[in-house]
C-alpha positions in Angstrom: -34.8 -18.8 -7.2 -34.7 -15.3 -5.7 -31.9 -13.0 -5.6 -30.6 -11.2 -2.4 -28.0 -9.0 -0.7 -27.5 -10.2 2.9 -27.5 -7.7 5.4 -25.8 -9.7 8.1 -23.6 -13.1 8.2 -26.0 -15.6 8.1 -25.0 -19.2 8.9 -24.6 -21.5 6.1 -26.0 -18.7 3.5 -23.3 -16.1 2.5 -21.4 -13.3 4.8 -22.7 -9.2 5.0 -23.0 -7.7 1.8 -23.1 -10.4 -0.6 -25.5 -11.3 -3.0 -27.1 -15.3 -2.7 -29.7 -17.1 -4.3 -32.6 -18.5 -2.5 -35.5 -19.5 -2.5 -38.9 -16.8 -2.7 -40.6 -18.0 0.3 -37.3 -17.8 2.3 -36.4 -14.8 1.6 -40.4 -13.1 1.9 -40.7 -15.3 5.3 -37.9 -15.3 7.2 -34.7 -12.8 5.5 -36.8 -10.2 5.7 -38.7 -10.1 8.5 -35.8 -10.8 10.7 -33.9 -7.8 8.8 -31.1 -10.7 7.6 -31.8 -9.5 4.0 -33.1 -7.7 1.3 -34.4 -8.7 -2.3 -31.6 -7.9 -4.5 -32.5 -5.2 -7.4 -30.2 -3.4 -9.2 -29.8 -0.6 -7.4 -29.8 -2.3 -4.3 -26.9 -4.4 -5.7 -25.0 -1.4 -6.8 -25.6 -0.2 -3.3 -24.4 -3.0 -1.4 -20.9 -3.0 -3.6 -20.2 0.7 -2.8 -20.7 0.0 1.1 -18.4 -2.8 0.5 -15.8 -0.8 -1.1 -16.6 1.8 1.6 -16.0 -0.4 4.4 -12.9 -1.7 3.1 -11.6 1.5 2.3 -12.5 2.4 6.4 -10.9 -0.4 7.5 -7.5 0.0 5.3 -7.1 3.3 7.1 -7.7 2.3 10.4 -5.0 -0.4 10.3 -2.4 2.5 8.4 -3.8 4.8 11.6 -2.9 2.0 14.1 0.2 0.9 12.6 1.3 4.6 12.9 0.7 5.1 16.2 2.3 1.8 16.9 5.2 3.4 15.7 4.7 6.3 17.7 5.0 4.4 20.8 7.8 2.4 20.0 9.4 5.5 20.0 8.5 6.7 23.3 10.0 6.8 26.5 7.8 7.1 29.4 9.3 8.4 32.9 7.2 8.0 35.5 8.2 9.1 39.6 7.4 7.3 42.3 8.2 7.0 46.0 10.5 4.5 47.0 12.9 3.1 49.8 16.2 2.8 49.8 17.0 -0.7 48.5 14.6 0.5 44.9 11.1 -1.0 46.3 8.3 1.4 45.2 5.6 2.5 47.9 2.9 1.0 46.2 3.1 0.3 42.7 3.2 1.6 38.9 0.1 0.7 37.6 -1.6 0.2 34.1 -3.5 3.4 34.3 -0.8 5.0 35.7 1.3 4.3 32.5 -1.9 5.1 30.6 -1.8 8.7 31.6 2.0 8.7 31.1 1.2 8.1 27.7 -1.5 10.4 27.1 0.9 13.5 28.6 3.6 12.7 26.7 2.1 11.9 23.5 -2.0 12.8 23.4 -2.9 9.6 22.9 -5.8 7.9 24.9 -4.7 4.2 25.2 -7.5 2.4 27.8 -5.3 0.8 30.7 -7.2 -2.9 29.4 -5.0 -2.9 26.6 -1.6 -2.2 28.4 -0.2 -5.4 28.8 1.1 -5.7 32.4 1.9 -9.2 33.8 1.7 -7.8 37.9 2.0 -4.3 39.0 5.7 -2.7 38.8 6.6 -2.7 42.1 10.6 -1.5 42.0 12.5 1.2 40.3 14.1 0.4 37.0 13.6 0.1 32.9 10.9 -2.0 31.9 9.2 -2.9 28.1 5.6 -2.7 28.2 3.4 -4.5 25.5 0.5 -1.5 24.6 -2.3 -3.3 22.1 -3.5 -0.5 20.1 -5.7 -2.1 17.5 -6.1 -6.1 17.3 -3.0 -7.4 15.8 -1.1 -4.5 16.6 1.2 -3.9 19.2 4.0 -1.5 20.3 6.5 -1.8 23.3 7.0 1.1 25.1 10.2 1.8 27.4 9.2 2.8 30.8 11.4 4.3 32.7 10.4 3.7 37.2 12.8 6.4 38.7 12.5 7.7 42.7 10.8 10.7 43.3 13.3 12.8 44.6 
């Protein structure tokens, strides 16, 4: 048996990164060729594990990033002016992107409108919670404030 480091998931061998044993003509014929693998030497092993460690160290920091700026939201308070009538019904409506530039003005944050969580356009004045994604598995409400522009 042969020795390698996977450098993709492969089905029914092993995930990116690790290190599997198979067989020679597998790994000369078909791993490698298709870039799915390389023969594992040592410093190719001792490679492998610091790109691990690397990637996991990227990806802690990402989710401490994103759980921060999920707080950050939380926090905020959007207000955002808009024509309306007299009984509160907007002329047109408060959008997604609209609330996506409200965010980036008030805070500097660049949040893409597919990720603000709107069930139908606002379409009266009042205080509403709006569900902002900002990384998978993370979430933040932000209070949105719909007031007349006077």
């Amino acid at each position: 048996m042969a020795q390698a480091i996977l450098l993709q998931d492969v089905e029914h061998l092993g995930a990116r990164g690790q290190a599997v044993d198979v067989s020679p003509g597998y790994l000369r014929n078909y791993l490698v060729p298709r870039k799915l693998a390389q023969p594992a030497t040592k410093g190719a092993l001792e490679e492998a594990e610091r790109r691990l460690e690397a990637e996991e160290k990227s990806e802690r920091e990402q989710a401490e990033r994103a759980s921060e700026t999920a707080a950050l939201l939380s926090k905020t308070v959007l207000t955002i002016h808009h024509r309306a009538g007299e009984d509160g019904k907007l002329y047109g409506s408060v959008t997604s992107k609209e609330i996506g530039e409200a965010i980036r003005d008030a805070r500097g944050l660049k949040v893409d409108r597919r990720k603000i969580k709107l069930e139908s356009p606002i379409h009266a004045t009042g205080t509403y919670m709006v569900e902002v994604e900002v990384s998978p598995g993370v979430n933040a409400s932000v209070k949105t404030i719909v007031a007349e522009e006077k």
